[in-house]
MMTF fields as JSON, N, C-alpha, C and O atoms, coordinates in Angstrom:
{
  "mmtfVersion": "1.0.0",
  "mmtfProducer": "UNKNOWN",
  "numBonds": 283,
  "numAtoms": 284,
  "numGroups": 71,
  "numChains": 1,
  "numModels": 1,
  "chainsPerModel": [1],
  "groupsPerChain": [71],
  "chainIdList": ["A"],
  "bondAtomList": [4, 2, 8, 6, 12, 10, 16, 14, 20, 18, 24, 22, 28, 26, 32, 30, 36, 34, 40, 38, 44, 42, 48, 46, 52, 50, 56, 54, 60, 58, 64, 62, 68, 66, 72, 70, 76, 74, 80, 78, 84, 82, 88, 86, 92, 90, 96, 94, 100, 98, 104, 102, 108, 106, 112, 110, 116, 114, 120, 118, 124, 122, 128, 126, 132, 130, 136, 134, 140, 138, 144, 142, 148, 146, 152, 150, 156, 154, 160, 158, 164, 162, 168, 166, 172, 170, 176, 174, 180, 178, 184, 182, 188, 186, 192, 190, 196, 194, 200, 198, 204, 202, 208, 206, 212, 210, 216, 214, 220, 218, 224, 222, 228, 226, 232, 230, 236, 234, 240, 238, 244, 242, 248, 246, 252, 250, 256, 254, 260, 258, 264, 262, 268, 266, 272, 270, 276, 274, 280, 278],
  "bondOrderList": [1, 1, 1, 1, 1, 1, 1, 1, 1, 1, 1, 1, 1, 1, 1, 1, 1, 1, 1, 1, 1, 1, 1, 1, 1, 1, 1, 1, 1, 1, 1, 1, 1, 1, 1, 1, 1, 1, 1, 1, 1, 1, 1, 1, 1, 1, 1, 1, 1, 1, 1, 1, 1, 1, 1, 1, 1, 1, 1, 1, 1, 1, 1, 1, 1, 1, 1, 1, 1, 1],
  "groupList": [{"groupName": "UNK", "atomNameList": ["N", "CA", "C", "O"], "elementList": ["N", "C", "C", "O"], "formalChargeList": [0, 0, 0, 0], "bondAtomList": [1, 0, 2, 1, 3, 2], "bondOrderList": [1, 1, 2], "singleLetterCode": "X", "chemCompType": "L-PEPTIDE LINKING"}],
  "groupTypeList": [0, 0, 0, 0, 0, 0, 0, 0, 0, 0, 0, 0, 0, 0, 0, 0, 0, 0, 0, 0, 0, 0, 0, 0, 0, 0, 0, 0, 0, 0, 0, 0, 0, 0, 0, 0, 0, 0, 0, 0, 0, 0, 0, 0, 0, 0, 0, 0, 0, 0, 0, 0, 0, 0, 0, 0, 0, 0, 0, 0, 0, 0, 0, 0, 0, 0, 0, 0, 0, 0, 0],
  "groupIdList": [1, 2, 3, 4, 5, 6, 7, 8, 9, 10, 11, 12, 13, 14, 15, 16, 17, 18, 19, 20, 21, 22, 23, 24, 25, 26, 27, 28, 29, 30, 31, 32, 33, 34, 35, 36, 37, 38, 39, 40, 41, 42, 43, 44, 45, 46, 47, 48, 49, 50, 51, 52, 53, 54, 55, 56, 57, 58, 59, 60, 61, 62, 63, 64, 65, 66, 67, 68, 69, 70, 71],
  "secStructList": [7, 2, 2, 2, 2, 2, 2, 2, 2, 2, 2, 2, 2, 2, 2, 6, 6, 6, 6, 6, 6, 6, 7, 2, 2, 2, 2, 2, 2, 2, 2, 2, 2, 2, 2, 2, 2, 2, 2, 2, 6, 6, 6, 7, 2, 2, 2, 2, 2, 2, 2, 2, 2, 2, 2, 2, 2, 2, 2, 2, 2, 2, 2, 2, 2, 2, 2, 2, 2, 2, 7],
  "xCoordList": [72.124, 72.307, 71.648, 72.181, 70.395, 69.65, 70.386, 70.369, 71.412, 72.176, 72.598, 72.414, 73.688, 75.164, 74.498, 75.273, 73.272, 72.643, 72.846, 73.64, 71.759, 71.589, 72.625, 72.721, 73.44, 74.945, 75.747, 76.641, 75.46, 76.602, 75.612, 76.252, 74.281, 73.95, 73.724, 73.594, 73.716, 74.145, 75.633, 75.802, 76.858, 77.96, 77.934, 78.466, 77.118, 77.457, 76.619, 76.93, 75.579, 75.014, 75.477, 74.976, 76.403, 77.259, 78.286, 78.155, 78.894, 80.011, 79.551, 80.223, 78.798, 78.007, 77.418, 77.416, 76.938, 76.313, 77.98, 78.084, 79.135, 80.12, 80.608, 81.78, 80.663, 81.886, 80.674, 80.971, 79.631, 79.15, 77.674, 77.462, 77.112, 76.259, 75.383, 74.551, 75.477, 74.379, 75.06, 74.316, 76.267, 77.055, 77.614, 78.801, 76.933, 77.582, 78.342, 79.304, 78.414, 79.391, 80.795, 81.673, 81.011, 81.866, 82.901, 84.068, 82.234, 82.567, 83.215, 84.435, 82.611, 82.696, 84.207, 85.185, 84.141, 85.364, 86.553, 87.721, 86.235, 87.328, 88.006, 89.107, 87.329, 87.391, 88.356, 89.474, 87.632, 88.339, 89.929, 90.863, 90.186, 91.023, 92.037, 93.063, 91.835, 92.787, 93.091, 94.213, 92.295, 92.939, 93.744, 94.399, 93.494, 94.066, 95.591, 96.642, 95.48, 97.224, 97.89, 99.104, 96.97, 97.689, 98.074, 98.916, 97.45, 98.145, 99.273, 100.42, 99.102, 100.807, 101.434, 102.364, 101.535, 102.204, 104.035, 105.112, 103.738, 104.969, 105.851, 106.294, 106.263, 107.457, 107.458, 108.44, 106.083, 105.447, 105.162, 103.997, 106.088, 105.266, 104.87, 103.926, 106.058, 105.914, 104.661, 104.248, 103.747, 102.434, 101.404, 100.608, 101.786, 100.618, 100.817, 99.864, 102.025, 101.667, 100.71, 100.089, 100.331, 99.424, 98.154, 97.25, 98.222, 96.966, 96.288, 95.151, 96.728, 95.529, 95.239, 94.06, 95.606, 94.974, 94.132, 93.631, 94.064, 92.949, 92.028, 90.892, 92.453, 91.523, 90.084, 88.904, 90.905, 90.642, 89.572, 88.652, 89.892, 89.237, 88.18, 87.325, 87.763, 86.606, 85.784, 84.629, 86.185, 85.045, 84.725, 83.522, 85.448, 84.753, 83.827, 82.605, 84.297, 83.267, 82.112, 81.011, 82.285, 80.583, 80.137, 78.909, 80.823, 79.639, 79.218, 78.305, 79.927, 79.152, 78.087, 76.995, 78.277, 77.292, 76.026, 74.893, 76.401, 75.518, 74.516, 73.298, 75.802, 74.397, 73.471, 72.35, 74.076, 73.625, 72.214, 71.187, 72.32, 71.329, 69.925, 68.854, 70.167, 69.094, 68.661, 67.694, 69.259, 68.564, 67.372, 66.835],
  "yCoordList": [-179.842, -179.755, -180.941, -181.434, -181.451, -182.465, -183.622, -184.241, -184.158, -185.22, -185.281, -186.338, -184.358, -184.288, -184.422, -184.979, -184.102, -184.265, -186.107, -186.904, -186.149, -187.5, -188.257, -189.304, -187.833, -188.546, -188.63, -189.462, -187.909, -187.313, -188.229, -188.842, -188.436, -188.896, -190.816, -191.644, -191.209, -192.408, -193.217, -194.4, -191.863, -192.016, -192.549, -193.613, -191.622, -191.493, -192.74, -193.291, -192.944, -194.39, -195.317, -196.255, -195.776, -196.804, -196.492, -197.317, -195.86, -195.636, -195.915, -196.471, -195.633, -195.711, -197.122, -197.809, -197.564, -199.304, -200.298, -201.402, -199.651, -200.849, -200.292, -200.326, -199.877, -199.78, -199.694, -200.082, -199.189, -199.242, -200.788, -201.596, -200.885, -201.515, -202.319, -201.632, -203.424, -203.504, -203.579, -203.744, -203.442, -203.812, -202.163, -202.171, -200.884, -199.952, -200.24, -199.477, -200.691, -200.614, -201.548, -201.539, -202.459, -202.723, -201.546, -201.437, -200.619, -199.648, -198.755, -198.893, -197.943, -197.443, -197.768, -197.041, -199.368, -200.208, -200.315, -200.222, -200.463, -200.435, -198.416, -198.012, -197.893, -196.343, -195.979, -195.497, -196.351, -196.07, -197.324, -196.621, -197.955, -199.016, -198.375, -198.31, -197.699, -196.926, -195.786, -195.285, -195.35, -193.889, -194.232, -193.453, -195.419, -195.618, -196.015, -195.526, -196.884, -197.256, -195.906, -195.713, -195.001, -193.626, -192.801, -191.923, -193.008, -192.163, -193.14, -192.712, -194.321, -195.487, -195.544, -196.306, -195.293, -195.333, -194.465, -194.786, -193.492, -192.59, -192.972, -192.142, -194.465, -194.446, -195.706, -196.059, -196.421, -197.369, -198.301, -198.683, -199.054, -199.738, -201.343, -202.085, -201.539, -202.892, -202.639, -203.611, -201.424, -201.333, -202.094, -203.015, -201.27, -202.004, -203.516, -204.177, -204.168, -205.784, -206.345, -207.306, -206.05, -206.072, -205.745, -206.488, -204.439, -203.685, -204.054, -204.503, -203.966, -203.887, -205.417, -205.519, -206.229, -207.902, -208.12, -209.199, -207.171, -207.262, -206.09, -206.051, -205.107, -204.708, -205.059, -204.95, -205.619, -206.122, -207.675, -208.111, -208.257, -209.204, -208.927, -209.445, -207.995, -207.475, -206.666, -207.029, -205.952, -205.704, -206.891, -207.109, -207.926, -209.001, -209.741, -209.77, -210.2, -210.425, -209.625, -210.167, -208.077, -207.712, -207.621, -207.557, -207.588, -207.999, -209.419, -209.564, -210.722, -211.91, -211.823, -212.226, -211.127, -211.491, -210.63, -210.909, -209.577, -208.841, -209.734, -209.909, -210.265, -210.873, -212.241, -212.619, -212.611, -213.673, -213.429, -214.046, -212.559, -211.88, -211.193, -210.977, -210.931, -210.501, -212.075, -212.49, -212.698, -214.328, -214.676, -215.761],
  "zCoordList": [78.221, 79.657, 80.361, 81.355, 79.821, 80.372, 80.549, 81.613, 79.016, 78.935, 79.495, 80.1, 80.092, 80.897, 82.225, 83.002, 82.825, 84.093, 84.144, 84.645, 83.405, 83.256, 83.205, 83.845, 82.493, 82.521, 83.869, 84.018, 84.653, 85.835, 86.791, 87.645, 86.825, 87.801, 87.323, 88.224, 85.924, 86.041, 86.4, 86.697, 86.219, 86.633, 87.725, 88.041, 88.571, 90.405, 91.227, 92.283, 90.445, 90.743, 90.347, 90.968, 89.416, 88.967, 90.247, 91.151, 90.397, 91.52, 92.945, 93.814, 93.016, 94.747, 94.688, 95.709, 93.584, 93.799, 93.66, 94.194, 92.869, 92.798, 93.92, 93.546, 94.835, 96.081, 97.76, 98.89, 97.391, 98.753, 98.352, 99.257, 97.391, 97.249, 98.416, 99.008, 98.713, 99.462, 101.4, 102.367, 101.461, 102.456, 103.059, 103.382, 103.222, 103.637, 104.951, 104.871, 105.73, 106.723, 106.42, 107.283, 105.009, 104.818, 104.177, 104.553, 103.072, 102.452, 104.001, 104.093, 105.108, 105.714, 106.088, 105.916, 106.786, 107.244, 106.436, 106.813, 105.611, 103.998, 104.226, 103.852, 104.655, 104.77, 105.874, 105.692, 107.4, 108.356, 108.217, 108.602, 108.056, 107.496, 107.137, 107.814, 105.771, 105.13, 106.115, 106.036, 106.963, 107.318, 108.83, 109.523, 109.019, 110.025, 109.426, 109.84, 108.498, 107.663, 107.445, 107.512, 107.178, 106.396, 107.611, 107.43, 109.104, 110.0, 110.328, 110.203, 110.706, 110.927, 109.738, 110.004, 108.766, 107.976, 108.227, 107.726, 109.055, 108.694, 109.651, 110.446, 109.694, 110.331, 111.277, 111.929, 111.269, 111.96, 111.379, 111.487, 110.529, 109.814, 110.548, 110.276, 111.628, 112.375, 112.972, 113.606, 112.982, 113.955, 113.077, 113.265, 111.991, 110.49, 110.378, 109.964, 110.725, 110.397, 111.544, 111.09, 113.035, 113.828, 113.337, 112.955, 113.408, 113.721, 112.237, 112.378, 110.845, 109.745, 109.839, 110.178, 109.739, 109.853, 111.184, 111.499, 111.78, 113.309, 112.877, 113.35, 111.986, 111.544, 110.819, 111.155, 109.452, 108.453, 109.131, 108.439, 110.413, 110.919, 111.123, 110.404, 112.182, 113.143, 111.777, 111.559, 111.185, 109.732, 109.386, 109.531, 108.901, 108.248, 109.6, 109.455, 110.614, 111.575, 111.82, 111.917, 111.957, 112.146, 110.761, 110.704, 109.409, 108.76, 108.425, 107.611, 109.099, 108.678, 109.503, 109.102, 111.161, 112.172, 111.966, 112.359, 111.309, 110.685, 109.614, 109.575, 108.659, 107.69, 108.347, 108.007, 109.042, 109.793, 110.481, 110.198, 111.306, 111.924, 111.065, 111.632, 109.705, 108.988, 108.926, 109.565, 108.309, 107.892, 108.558, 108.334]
}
């Protein structure tokens, strides 16, 4: 029982350091991103060639200004 603990929780820390690692509000952005494609998706798709590349912008802008600002 100890192993499989141990096992389940080096799983979940391998998973949580490759996708959120040191940048959580990119992970977050990467999140709301998708759920915003998945509500335009049904029928809208001329909205998605706008809206996800202005998405996809303003995440990458607050996190450069973000890392900038720790420096």
């Amino acid at each position: 029982m100890r192993i499989i603990k141990k096992t389940l929780i080096a799983f979940g820390m391998f998973w949580w350091n490759f996708l959120v690692g040191d940048t959580p509000e990119l992970f977050l952005a990467v999140v709301a991103i998708l759920g915003v494609v998945s509500i335009f998706q049904s029928g809208h798709s001329h909205v998605l060639m706008i809206v996800l590349p202005g998405l996809v912008l303003v995440a990458l802008g607050a996190s450069v200004s973000r890392a900038i600002r720790k420096r």
